[in-house]
KOLDOTI-480646 format. One record per residue (C-alpha): residue number from 1; residue in three letters; x negated, y, z. Coordinates in steps of 0.5 Angstrom, whole numbers, padded with zeros to 4 digits. Each point is the difference from the previous one (the first is absolute). Example, Ala and Ser with C-alpha at 12.3 -4.5 7.8 and 13.67 -1.06 7.14 Angstrom:
2
   seq   type       X       Y       Z
     1    ala   -0025   -0009    0016
     2    ser   -0002    0007   -0002
! end
This chain:
361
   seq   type       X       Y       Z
     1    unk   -0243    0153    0154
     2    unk    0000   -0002   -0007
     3    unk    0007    0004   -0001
     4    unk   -0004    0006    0003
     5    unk   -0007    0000   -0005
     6    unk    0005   -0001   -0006
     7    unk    0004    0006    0002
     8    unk   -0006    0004    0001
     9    unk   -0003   -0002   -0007
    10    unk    0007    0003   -0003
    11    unk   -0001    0007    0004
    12    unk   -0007   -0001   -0003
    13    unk    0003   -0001   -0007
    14    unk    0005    0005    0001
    15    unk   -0005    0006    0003
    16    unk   -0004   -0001   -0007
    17    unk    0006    0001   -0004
    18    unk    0004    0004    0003
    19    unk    0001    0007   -0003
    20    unk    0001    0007    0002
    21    unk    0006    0003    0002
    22    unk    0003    0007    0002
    23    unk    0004    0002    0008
    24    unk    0005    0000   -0004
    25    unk    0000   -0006   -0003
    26    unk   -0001   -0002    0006
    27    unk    0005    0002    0004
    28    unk    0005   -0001   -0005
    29    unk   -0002   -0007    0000
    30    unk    0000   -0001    0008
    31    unk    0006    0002    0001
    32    unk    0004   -0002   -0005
    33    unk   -0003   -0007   -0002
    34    unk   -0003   -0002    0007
    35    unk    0005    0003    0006
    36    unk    0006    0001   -0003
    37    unk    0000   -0006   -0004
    38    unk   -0001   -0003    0007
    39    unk    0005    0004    0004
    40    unk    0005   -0003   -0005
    41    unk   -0003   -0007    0000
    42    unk    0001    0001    0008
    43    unk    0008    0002   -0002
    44    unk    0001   -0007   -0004
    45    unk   -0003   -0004    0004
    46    unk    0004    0003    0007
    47    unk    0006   -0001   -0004
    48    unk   -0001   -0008   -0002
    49    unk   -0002   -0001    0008
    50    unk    0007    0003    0002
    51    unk    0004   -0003   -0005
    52    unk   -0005   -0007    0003
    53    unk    0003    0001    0007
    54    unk    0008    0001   -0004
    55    unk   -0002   -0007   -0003
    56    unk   -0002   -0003    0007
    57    unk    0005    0003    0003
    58    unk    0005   -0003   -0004
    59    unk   -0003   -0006    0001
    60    unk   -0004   -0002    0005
    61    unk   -0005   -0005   -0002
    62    unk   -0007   -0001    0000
    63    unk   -0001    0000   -0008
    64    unk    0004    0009    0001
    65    unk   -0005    0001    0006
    66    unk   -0006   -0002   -0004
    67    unk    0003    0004   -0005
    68    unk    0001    0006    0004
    69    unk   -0008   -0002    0004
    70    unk   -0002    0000   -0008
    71    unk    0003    0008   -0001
    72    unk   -0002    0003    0006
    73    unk   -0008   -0001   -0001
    74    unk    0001    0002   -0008
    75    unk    0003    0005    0004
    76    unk   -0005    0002    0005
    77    unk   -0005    0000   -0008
    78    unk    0001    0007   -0003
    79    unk    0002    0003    0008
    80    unk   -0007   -0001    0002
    81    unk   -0003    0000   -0007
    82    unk    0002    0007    0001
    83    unk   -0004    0003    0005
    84    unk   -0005    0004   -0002
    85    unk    0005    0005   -0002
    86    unk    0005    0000    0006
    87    unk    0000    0008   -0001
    88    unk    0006    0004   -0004
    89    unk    0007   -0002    0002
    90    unk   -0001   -0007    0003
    91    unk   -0003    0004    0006
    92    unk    0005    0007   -0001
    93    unk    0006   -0004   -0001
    94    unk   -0002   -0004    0006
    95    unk    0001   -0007   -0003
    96    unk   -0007   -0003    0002
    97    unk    0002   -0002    0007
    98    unk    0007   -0001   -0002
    99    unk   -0004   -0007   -0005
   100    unk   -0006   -0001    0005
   101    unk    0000    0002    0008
   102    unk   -0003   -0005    0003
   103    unk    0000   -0003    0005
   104    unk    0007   -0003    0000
   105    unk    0004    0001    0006
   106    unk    0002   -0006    0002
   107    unk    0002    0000    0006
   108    unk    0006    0006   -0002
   109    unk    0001   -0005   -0007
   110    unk    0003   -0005    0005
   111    unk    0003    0004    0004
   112    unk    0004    0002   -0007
   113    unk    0001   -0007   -0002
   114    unk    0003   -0002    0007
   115    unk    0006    0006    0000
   116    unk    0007    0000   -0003
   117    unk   -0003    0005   -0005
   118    unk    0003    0000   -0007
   119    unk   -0007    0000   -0004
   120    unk    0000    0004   -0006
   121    unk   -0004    0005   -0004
   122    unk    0002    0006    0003
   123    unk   -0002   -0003    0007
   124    unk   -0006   -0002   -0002
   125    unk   -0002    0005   -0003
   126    unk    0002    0004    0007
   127    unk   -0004   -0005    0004
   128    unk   -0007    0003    0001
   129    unk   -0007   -0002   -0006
   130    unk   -0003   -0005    0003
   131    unk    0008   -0004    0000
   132    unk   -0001    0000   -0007
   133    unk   -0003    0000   -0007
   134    unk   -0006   -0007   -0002
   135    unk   -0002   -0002    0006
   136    unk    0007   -0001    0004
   137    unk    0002   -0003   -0007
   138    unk   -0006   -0005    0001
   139    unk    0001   -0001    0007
   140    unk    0006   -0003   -0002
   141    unk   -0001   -0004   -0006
   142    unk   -0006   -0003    0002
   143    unk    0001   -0001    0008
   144    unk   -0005    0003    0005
   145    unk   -0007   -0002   -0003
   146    unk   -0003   -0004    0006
   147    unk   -0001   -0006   -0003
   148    unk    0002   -0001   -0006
   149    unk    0002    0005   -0006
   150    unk    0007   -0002   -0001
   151    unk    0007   -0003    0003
   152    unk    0006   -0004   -0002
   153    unk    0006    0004   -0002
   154    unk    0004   -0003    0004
   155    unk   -0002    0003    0005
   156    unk    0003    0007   -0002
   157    unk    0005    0002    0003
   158    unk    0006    0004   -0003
   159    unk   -0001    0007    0003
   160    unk   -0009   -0002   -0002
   161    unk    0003   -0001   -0007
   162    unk    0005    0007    0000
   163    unk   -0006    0004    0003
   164    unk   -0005   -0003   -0006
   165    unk    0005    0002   -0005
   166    unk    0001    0007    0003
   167    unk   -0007    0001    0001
   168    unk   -0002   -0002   -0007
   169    unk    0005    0005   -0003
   170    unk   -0002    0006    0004
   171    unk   -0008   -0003   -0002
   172    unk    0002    0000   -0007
   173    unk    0004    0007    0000
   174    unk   -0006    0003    0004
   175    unk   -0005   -0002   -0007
   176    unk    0005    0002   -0005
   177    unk    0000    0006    0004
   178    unk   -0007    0001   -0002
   179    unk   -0001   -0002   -0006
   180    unk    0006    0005   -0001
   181    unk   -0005    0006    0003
   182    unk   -0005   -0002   -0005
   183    unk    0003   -0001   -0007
   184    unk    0006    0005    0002
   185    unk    0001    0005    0006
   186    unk   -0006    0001    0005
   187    unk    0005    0004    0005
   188    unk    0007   -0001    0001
   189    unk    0002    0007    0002
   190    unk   -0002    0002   -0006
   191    unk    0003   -0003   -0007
   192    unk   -0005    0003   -0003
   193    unk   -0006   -0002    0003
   194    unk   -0004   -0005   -0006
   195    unk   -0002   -0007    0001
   196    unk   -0006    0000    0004
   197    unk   -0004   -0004   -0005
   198    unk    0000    0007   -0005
   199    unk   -0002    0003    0007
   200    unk   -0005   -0003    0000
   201    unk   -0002   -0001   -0007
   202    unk    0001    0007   -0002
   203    unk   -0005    0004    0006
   204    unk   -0001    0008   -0002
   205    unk    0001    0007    0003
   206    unk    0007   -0001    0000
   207    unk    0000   -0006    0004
   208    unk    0002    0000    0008
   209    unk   -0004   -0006    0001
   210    unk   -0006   -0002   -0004
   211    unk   -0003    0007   -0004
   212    unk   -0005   -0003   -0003
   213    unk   -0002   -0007   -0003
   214    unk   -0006    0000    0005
   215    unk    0005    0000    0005
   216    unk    0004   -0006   -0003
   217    unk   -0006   -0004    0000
   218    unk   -0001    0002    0007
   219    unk    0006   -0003    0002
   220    unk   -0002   -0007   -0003
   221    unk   -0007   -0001    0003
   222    unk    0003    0003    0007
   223    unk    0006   -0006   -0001
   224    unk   -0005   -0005   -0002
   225    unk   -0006    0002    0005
   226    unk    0008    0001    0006
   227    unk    0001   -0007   -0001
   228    unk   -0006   -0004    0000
   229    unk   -0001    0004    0007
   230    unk    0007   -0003    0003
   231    unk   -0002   -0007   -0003
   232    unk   -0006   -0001    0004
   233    unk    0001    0005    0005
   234    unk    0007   -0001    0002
   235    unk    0003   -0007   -0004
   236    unk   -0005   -0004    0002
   237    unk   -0004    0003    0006
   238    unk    0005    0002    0004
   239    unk    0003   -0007    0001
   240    unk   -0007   -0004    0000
   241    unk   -0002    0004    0006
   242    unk   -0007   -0001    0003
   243    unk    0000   -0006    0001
   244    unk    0004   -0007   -0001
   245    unk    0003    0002    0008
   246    unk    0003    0007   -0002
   247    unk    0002   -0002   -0007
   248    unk    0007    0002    0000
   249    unk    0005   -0004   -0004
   250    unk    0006    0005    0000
   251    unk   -0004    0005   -0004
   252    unk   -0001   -0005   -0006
   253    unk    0004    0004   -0006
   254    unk    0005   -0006   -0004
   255    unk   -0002   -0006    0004
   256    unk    0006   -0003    0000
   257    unk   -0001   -0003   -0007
   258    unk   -0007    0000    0000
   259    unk   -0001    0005   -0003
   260    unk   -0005    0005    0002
   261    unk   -0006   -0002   -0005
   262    unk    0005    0002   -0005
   263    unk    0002    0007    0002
   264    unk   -0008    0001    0001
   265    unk   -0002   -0003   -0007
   266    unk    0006    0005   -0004
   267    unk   -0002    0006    0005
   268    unk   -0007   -0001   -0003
   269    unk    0002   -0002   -0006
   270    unk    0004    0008   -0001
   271    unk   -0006    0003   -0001
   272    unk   -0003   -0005   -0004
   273    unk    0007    0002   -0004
   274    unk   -0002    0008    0001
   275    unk   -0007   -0001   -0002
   276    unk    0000   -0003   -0006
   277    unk    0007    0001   -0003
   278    unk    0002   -0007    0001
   279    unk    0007   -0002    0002
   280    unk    0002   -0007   -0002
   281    unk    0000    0001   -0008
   282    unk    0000    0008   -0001
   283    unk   -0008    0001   -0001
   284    unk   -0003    0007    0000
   285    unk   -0004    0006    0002
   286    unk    0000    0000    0008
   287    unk   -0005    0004    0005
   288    unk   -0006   -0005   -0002
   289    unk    0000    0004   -0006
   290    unk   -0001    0007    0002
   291    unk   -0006   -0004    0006
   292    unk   -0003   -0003   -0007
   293    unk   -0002    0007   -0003
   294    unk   -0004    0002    0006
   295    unk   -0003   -0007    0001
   296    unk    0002   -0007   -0003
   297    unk   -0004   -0004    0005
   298    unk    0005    0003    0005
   299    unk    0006   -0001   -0004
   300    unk   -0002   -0007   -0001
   301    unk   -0002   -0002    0008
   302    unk    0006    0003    0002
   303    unk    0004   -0004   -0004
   304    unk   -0004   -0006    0003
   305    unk    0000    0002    0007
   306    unk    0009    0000    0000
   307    unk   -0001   -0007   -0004
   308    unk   -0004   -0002    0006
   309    unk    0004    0003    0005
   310    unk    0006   -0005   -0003
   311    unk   -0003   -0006    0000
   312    unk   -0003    0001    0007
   313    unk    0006    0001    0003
   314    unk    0002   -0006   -0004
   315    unk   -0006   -0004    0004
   316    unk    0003    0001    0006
   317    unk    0006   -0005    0000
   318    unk   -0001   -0006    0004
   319    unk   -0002   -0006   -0003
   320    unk    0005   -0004    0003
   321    unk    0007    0004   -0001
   322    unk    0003    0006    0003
   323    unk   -0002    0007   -0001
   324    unk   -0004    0007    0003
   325    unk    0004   -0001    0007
   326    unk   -0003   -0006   -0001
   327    unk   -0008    0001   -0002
   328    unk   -0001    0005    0005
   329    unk    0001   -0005    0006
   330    unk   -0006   -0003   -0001
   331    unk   -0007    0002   -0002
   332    unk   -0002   -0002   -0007
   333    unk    0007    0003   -0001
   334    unk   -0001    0007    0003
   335    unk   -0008    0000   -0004
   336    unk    0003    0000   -0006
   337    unk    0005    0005    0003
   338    unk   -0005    0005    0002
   339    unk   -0003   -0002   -0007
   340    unk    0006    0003   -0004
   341    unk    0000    0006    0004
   342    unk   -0007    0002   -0001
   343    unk    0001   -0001   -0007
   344    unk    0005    0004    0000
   345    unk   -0003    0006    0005
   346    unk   -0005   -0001   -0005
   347    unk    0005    0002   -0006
   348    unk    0002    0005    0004
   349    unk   -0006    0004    0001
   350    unk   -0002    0000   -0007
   351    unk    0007    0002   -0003
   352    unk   -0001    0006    0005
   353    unk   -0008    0002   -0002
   354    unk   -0001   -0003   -0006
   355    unk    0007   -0001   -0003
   356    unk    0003    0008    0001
   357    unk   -0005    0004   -0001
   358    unk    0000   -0002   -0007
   359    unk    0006    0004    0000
   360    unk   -0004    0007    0000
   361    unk   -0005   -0003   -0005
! end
């Protein structure tokens, strides 16, 4: 608790200082500084995975798999700090389930390792969305998650350690793709097309999608408002269950490494990035901004409640070890759970009431 008053003291301060800014200033900060900026952080970081799992695969031992374990969650970082802007050509391209369906198909993944396939890039890339991207990555290098978050590398086999290889490749050509669309050509089939960055950074009469800054900005509070639903009401509370009986192990998003609270926290922390402008060290003008004009005592407790929404979910990782999957078999557990989602549905309420009329003020 200490952490959290320190950082709603920051918002305070933050809030006496902040100063003015236009939409335009805005956007362009927003798009550039915070989703492009992650976009490529995503593309690196998918990029140092792949070349972790050639090391591991070159030399199986446990220091390579730790690496590649190491490489996968700096990966899952910028992919799930990207979702509260999952519009543009990660959704036109079709690339979000190509990085992120859930659940695995397990049963379908053995099938394959179990066959005289030749295991490449192209026939993973054929095989179906829910045989490749993070999570069969994770399956892979972490094990099955039931009791421990991690396994020995000699337990890898050869076609495991090809399909890893060919799946990170795939995972990390899927992001530069996108990073592609957004600095460079939305639209393949046409090399006209711009980047989706100056897309969006530059809306007027003459653009397709985004006529107008207030339309812009819509799309940033519906992103922020679109995943603080699905964190409350999908990711954790489809799993959970209404009671320890129906809770549902199968439904829990990354729990082969132990993972899940992590993914929630960054989702949270995407809108906190979208809000505020705040993304690792680019520091801006974000929709808090246009919310401080209208009313600065709702800026600031926006911005209290998304930190708030963090740390609870946070609060919910068992004291003894293990992680979401763990927390909602037992009942102290899904009481902090079932805190998190309140907050969050909270948030939610106030982005929709609160947060978008401003846009029309």
């Amino acid at each position: 608790m200490k952490a959290l008053k320190m950082m709603l003291a920051a918002v305070a301060f933050a809030g006496a200082t902040a100063q003015a800014a236009t939409n335009k200033e805005i956007i362009n900060h927003v798009s550039y500084n915070v989703i492009l900026a992650t976009y490529n952080d995503l593309a690196t970081k998918t990029a140092e995975l792949s070349a972790a799992v050639d090391a591991l695969a070159a030399n199986t031992n446990q220091e390579n798999l730790d690496k590649a374990q190491a490489a996968w969650r700096a990966a899952r970082i910028p992919w799930e700090s990207s979702e509260s802007f999952l519009f543009g050509p990660v959704d036109s391209l079709g690339i979000d389930p190509l990085l992120d369906t859930w659940p695995l198909n397990k049963l379908d993944l053995d099938s394959v390792m179990s066959s005289n396939r030749k295991i490449t890039v192209d026939l993973v890339r054929a095989l179906g969305t829910n045989l490749q991207g993070f999570h069969t990555l994770e399956y892979l290098l972490f094990g099955d998650g039931k009791v421990s978050n991690t396994k020995p590398a000699a337990s890898l086999t050869a076609k495991q350690l090809e399909y890893l290889k060919a799946s990170a490749q795939l995972l990390a050509e899927h992001t530069a793709e996108l990073a592609h669309a957004w600095t460079t050509n939305y639209d393949p089939e046409n090399p006209a097309a711009p980047g989706y960055v100056k897309v969006i950074s530059t809306p007027g009469l003459n653009n397709e999608f985004y006529s107008s800054e207030r339309a812009v900005m819509e799309e940033f509070v519906q992103g922020m408002m679109g995943i603080v639903d699905e964190v409350a009401n999908g990711k954790m509370s489809d799993p959970m269950g209404a009671d320890i009986g129906s809770a549902n192990m199968a439904l829990v998003e990354s729990p082969f490494a132990w993972n899940s609270l992590k993914d929630f926290q960054h989702n949270v922390r995407s809108v906190y990035s979208i809000y505020t402008g705040h993304y690792k060290n680019n520091k801006g003008p974000g929709v808090k901004a246009l919310v401080e004009k209208v009313d600065a005592s709702l800026a600031a407790r926006v911005e209290a409640d998304i930190l708030n929404c963090i740390a609870l979910i946070e609060a919910i990782r068992p004291a003894g070890g293990g992680d979401f999957g763990q927390a909602i078999l037992t009942k102290e557990g899904r009481a902090r759970t079932q805190a998190a989602i309140d907050a969050l549905n909270a948030l939610h309420a106030t982005l929709e009431s609160e947060v978008l009329p401003t846009l029309d003020m």
